[in-house]
mmCIF file as gemmi writes it, N, C-alpha and C atoms, coordinates in Angstrom:
data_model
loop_
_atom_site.group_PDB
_atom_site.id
_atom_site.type_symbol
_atom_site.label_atom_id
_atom_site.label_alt_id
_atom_site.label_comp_id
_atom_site.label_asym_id
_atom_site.label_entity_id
_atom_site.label_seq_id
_atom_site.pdbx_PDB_ins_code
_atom_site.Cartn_x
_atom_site.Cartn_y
_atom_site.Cartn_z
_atom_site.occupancy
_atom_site.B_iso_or_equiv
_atom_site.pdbx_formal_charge
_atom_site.auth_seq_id
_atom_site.auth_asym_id
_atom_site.pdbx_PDB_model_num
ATOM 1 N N . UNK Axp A 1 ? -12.392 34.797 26.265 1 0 ? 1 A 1
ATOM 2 C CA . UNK Axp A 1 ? -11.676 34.133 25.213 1 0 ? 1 A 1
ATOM 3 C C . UNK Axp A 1 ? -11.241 32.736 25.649 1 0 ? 1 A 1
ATOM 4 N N . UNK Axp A 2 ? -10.893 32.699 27.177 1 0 ? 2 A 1
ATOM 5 C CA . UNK Axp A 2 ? -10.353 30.974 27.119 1 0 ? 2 A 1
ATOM 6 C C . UNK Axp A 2 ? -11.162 30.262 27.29 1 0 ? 2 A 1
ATOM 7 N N . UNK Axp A 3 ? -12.787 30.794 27.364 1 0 ? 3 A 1
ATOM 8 C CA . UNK Axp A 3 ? -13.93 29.757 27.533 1 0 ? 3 A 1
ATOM 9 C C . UNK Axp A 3 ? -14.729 29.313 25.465 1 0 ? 3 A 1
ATOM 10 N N . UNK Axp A 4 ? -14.099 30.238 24.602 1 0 ? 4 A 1
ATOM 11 C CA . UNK Axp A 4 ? -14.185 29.957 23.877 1 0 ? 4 A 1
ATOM 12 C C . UNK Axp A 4 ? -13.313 30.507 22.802 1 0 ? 4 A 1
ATOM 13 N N . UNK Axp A 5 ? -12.107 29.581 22.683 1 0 ? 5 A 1
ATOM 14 C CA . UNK Axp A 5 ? -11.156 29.788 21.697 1 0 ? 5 A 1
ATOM 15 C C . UNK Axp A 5 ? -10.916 30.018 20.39 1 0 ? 5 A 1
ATOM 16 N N . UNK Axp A 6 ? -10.517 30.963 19.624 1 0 ? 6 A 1
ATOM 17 C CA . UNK Axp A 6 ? -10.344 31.042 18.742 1 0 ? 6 A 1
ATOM 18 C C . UNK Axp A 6 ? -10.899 29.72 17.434 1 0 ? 6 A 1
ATOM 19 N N . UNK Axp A 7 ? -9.315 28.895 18.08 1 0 ? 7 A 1
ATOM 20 C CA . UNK Axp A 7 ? -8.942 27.795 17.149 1 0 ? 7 A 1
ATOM 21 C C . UNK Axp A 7 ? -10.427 26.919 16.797 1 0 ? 7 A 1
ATOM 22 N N . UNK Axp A 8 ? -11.48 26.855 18.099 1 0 ? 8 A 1
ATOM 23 C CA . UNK Axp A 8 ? -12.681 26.066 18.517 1 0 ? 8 A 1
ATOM 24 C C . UNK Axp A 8 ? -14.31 26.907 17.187 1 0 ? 8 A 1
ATOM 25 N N . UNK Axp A 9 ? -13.612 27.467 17.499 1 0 ? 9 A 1
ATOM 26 C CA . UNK Axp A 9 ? -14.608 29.09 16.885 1 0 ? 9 A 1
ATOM 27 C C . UNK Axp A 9 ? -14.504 28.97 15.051 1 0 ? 9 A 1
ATOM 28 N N . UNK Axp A 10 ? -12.991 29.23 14.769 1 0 ? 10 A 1
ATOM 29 C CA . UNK Axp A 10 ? -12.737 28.931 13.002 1 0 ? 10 A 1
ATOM 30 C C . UNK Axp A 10 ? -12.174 28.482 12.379 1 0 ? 10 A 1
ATOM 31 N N . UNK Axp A 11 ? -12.425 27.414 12.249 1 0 ? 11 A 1
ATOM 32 C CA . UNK Axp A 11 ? -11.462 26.306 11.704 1 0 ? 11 A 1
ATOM 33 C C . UNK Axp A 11 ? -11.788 26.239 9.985 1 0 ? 11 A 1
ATOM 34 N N . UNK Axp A 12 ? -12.492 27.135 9.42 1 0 ? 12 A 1
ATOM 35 C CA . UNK Axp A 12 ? -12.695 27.357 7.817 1 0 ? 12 A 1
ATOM 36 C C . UNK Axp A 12 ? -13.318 28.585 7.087 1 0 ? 12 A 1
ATOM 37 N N . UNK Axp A 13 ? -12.463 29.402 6.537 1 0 ? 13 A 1
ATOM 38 C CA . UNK Axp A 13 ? -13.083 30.646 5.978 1 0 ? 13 A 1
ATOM 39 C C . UNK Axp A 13 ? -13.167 30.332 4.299 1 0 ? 13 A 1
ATOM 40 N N . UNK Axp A 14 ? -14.689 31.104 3.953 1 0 ? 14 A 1
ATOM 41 C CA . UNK Axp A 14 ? -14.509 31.054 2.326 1 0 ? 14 A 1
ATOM 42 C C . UNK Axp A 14 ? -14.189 32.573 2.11 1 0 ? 14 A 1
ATOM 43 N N . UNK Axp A 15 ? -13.017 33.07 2.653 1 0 ? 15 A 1
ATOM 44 C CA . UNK Axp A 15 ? -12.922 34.332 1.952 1 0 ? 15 A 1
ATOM 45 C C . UNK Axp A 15 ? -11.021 34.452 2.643 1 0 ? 15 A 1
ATOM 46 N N . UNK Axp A 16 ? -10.089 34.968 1.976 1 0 ? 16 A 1
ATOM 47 C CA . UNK Axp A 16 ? -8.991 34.948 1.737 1 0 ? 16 A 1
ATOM 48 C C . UNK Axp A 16 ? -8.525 35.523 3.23 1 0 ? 16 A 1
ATOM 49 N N . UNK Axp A 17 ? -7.482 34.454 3.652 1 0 ? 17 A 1
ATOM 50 C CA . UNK Axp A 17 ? -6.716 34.371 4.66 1 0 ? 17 A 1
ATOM 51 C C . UNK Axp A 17 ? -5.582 35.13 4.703 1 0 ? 17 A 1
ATOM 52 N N . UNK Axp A 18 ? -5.055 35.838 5.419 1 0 ? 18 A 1
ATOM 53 C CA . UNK Axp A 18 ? -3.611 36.803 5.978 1 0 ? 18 A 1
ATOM 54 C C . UNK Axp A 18 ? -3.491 36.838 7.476 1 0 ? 18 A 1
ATOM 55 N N . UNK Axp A 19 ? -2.489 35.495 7.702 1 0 ? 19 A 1
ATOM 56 C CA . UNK Axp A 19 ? -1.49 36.376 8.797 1 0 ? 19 A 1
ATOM 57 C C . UNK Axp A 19 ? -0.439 37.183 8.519 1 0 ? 19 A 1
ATOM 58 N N . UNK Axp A 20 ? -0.196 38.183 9.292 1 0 ? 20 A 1
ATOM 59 C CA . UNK Axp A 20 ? 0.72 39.3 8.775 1 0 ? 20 A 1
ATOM 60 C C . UNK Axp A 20 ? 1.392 39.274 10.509 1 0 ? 20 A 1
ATOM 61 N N . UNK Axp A 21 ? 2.937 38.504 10.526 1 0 ? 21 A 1
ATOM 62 C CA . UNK Axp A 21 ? 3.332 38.181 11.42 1 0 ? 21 A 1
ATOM 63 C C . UNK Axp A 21 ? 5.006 38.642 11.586 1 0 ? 21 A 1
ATOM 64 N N . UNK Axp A 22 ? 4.908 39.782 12.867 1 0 ? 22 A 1
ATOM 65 C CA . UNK Axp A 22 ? 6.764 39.755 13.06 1 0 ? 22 A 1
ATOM 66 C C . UNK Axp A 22 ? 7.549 38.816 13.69 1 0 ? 22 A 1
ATOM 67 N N . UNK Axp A 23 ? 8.603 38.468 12.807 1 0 ? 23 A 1
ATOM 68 C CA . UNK Axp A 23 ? 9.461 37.567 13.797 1 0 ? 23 A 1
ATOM 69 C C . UNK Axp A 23 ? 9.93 37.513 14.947 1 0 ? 23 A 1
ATOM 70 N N . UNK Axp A 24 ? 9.829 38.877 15.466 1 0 ? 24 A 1
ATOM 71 C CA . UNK Axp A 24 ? 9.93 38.468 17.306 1 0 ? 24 A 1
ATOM 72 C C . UNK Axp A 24 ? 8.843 39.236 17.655 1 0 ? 24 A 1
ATOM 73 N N . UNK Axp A 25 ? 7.915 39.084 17.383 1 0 ? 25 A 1
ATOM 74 C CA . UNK Axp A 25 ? 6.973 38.986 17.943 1 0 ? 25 A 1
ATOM 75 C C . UNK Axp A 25 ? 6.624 38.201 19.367 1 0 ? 25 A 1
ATOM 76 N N . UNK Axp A 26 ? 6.978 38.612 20.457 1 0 ? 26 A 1
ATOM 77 C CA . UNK Axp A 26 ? 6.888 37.814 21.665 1 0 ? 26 A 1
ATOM 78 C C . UNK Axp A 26 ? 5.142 37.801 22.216 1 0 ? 26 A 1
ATOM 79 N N . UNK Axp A 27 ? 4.416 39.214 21.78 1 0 ? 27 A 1
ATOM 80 C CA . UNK Axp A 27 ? 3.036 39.191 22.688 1 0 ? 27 A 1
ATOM 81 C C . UNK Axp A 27 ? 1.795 37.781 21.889 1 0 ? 27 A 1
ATOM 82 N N . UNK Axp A 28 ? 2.278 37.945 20.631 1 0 ? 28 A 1
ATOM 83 C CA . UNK Axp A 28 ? 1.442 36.856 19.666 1 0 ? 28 A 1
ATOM 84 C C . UNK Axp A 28 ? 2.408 35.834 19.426 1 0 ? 28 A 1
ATOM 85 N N . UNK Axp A 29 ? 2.787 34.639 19.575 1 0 ? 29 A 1
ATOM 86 C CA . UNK Axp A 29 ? 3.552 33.931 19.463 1 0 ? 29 A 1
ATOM 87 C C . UNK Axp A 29 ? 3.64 33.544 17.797 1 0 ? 29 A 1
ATOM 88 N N . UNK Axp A 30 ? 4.426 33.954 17.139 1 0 ? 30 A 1
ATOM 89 C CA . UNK Axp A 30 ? 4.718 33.169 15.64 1 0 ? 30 A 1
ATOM 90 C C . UNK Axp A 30 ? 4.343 31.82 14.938 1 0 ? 30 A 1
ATOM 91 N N . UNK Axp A 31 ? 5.204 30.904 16.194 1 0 ? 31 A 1
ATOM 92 C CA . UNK Axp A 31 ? 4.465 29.947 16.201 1 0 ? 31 A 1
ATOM 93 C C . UNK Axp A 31 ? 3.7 29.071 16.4 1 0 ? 31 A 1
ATOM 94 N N . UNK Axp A 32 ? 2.714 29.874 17.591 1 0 ? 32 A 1
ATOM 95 C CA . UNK Axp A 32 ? 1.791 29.147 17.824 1 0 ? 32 A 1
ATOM 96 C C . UNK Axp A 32 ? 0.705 29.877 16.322 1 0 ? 32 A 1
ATOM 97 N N . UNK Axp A 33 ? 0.708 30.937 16.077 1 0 ? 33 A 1
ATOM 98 C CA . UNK Axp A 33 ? 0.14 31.624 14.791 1 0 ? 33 A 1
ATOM 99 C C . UNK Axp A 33 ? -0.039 30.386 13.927 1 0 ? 33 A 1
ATOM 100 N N . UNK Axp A 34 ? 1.546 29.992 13.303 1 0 ? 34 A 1
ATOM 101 C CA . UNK Axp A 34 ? 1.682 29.293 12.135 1 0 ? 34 A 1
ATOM 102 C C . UNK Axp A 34 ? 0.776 27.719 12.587 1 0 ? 34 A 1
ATOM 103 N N . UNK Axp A 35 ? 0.925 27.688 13.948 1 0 ? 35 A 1
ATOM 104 C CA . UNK Axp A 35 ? 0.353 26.352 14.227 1 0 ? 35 A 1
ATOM 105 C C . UNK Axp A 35 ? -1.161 26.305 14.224 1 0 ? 35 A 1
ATOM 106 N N . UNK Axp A 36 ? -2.185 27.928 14.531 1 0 ? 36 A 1
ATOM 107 C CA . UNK Axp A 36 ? -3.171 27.914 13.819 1 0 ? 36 A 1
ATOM 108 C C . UNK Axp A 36 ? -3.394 27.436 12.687 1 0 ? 36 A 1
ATOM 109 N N . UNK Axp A 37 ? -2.915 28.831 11.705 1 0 ? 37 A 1
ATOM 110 C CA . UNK Axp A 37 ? -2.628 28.608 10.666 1 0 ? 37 A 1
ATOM 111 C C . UNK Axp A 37 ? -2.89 27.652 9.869 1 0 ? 37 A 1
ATOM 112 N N . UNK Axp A 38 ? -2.133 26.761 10.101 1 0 ? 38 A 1
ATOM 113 C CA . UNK Axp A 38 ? -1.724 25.713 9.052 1 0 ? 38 A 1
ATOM 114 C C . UNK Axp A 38 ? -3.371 24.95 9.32 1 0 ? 38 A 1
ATOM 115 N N . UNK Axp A 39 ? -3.965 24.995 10.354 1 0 ? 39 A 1
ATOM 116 C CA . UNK Axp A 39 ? -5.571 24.354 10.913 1 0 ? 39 A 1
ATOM 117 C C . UNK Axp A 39 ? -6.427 24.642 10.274 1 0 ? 39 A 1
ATOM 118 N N . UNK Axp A 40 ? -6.275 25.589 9.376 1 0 ? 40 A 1
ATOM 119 C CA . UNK Axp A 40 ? -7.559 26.709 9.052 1 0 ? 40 A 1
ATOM 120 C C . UNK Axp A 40 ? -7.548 26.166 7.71 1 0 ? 40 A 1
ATOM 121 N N . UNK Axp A 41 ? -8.883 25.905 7.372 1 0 ? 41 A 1
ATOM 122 C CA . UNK Axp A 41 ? -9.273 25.557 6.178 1 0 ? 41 A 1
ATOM 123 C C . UNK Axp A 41 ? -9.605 26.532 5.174 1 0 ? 41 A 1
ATOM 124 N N . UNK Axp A 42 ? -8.875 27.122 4.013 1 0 ? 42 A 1
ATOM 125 C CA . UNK Axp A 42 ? -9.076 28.042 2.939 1 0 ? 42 A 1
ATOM 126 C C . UNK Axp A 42 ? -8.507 27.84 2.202 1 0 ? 42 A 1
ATOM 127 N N . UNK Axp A 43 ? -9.356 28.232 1.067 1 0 ? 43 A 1
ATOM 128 C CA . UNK Axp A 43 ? -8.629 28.349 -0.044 1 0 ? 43 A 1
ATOM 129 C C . UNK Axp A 43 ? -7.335 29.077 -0.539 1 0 ? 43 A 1
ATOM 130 N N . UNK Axp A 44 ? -7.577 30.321 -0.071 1 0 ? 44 A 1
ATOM 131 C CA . UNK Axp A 44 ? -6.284 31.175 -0.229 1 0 ? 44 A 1
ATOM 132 C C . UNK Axp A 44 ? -5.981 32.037 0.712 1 0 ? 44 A 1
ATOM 133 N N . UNK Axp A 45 ? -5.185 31.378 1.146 1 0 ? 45 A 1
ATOM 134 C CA . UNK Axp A 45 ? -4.674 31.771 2.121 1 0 ? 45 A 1
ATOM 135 C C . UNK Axp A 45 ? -2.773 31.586 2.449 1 0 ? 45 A 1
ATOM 136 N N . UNK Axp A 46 ? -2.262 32.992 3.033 1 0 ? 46 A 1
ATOM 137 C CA . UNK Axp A 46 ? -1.017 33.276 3.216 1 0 ? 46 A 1
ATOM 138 C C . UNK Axp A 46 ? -0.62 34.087 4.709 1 0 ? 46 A 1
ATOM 139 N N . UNK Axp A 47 ? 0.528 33.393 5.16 1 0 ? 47 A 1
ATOM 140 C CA . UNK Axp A 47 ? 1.171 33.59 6.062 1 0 ? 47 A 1
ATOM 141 C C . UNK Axp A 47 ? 2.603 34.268 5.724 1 0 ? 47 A 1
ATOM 142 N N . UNK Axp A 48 ? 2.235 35.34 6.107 1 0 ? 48 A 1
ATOM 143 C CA . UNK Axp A 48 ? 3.389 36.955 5.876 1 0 ? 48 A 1
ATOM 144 C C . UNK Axp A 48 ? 4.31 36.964 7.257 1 0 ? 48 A 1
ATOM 145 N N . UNK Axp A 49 ? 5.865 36.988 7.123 1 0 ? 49 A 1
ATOM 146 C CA . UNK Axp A 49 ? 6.368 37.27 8.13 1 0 ? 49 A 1
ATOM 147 C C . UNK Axp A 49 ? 7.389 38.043 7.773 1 0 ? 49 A 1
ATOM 148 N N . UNK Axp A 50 ? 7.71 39.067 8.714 1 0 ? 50 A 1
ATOM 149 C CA . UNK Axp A 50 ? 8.267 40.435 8.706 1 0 ? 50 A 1
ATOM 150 C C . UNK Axp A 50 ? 9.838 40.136 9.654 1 0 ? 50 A 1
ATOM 151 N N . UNK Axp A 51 ? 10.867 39.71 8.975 1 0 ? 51 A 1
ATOM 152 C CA . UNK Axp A 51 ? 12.023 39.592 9.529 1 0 ? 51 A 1
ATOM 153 C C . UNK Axp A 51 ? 12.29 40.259 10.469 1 0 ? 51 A 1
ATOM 154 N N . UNK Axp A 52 ? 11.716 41.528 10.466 1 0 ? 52 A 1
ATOM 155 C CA . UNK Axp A 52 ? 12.933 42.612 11.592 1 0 ? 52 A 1
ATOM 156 C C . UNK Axp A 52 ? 11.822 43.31 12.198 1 0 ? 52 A 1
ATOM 157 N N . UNK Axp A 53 ? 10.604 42.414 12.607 1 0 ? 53 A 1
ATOM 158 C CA . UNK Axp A 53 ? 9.961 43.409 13.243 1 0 ? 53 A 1
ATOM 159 C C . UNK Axp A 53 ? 9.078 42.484 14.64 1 0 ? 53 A 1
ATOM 160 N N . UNK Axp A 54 ? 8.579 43.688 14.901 1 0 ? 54 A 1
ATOM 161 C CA . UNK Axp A 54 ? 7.95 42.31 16.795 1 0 ? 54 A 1
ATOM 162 C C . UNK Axp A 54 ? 6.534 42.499 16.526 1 0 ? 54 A 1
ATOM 163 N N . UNK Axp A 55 ? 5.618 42.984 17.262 1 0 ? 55 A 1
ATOM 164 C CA . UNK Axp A 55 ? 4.512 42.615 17.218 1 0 ? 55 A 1
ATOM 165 C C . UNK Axp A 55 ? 3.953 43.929 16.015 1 0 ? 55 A 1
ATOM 166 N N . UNK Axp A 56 ? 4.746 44.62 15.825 1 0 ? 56 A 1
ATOM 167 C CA . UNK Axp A 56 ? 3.642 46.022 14.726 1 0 ? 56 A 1
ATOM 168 C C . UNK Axp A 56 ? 4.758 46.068 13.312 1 0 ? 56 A 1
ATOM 169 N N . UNK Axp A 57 ? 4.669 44.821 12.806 1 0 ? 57 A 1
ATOM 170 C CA . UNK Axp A 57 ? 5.32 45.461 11.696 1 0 ? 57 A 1
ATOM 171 C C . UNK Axp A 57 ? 5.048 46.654 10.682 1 0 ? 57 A 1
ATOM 172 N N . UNK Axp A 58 ? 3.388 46.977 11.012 1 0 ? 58 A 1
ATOM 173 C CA . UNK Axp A 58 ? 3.057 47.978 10.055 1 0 ? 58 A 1
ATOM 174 C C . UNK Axp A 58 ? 3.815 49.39 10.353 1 0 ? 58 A 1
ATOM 175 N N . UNK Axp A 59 ? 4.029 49.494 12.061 1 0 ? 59 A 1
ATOM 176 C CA . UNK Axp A 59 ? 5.121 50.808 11.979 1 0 ? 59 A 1
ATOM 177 C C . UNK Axp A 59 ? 6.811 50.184 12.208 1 0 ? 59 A 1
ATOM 178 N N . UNK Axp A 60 ? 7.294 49.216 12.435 1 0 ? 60 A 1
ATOM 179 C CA . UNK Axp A 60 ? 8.509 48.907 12.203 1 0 ? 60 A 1
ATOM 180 C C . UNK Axp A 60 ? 9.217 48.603 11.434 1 0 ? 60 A 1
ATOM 181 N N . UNK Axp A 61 ? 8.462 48.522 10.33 1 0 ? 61 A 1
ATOM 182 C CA . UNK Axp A 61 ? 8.825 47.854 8.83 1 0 ? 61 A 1
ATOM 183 C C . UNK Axp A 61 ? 8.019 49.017 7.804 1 0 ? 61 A 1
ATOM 184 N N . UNK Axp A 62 ? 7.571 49.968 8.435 1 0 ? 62 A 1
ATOM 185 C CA . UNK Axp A 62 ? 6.727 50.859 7.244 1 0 ? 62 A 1
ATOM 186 C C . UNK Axp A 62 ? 6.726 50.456 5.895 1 0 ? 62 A 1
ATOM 187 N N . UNK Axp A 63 ? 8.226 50.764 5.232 1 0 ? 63 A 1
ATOM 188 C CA . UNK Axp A 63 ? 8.041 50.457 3.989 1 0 ? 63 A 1
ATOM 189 C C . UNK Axp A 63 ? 7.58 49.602 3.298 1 0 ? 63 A 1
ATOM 190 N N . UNK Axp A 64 ? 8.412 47.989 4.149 1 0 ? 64 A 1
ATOM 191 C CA . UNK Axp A 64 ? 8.168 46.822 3.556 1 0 ? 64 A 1
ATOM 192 C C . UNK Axp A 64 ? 6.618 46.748 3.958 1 0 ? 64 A 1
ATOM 193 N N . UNK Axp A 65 ? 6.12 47.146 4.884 1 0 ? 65 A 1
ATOM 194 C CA . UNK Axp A 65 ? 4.656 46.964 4.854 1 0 ? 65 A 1
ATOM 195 C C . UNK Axp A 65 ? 3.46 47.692 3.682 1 0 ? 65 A 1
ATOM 196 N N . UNK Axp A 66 ? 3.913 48.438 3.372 1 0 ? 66 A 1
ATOM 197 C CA . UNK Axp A 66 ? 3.141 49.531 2.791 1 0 ? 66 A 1
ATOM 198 C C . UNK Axp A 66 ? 3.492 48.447 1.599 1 0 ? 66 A 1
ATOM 199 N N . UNK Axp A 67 ? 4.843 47.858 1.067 1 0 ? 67 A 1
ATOM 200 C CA . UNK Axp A 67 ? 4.86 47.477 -0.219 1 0 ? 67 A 1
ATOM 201 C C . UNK Axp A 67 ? 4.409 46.641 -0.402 1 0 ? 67 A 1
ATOM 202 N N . UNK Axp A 68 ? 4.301 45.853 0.591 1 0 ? 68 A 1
ATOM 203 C CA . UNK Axp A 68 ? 3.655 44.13 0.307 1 0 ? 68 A 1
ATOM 204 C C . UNK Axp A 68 ? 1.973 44.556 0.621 1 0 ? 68 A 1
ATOM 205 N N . UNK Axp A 69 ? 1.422 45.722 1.426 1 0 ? 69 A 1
ATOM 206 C CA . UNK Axp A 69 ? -0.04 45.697 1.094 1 0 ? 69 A 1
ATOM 207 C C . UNK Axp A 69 ? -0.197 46.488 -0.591 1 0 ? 69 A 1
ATOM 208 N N . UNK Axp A 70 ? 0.185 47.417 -0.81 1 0 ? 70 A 1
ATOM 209 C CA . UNK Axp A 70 ? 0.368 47.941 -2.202 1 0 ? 70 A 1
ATOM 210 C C . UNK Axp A 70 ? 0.293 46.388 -3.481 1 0 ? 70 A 1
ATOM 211 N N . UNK Axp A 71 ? 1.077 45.654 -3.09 1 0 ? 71 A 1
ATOM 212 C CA . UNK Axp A 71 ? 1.399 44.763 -4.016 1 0 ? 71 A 1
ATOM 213 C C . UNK Axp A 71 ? 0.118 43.585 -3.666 1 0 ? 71 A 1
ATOM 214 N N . UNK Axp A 72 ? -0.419 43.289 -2.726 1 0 ? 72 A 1
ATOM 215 C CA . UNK Axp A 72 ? -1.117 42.497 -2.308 1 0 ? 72 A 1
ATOM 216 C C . UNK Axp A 72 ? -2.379 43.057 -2.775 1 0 ? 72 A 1
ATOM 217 N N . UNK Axp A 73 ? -2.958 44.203 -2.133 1 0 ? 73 A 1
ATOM 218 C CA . UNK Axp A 73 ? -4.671 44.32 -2.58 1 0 ? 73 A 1
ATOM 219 C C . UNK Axp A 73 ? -4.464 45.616 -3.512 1 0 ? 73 A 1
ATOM 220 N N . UNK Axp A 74 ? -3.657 46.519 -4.049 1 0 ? 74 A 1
ATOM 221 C CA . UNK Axp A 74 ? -3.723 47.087 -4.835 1 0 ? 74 A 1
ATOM 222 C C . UNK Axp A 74 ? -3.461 46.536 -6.204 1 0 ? 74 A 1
ATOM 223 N N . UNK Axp A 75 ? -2.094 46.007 -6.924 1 0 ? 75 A 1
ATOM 224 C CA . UNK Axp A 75 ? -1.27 45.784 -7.721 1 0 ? 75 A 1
ATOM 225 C C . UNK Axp A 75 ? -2.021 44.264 -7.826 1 0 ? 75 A 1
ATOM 226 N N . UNK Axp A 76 ? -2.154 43.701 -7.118 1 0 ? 76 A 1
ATOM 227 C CA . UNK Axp A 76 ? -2.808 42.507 -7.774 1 0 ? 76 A 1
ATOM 228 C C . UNK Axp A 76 ? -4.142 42.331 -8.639 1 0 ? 76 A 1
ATOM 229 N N . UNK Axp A 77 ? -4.424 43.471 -8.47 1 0 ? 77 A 1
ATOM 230 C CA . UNK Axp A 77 ? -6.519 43.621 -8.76 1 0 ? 77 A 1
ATOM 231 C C . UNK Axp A 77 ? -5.805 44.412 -10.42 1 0 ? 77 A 1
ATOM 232 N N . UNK Axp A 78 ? -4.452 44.97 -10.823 1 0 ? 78 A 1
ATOM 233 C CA . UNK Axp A 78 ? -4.457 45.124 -11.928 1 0 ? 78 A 1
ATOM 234 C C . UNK Axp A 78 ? -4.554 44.277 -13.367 1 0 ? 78 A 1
C-alpha cells in the first residue's frame, strides 16, 4: 500500500461515494478521511460521521447505523 496509495490510485468514481466514519476513530484517522474525501471526484457523494462511535460504528451505534443504511439504500429507492 505505501508503494501505491490509495489517494494516487482514485481520485474519481462514476458511481456513488460513502464514507461512513466514527468520530474517534483513532485506527482510520477522520481527518485525514475527510481530507481524502473532499479529493475525490463524484458526483454523489457523502461523508457520514457517527458521533459516539470509534472505528465500527456499525456495532457501536447499531441502531443509528441500521437507520441511516435503512434510510439510505432502502427508503430512498421508494
Amino acid at each position: 500500500m505505501l508503494e501505491n496509495p490509495l489517494p494516487d490510485i482514485v481520485s474519481t468514481l462514476d458511481s456513488p461515494l460513502y464514507f461512513v466514519m466514527g468520530k474517534y476513530d483513532y485506527m482510520t484517522s477522520s481527518n485525514a478521511a475527510k481530507k481524502y474525501f473532499d479529493t475525490i471526484a463524484a458526483e454523489d457523494k457523502h461523508f457520514i460521521t457517527f458521533k459516539k462511535s470509534a472505528h465500527y460504528p456499525q456495532f457501536e451505534q447499531k441502531e443509528k447505523f441500521n437507520e441511516w443504511m435503512l434510510d439510505t439504500f432502502i427508503n430512498e429507492r421508494k
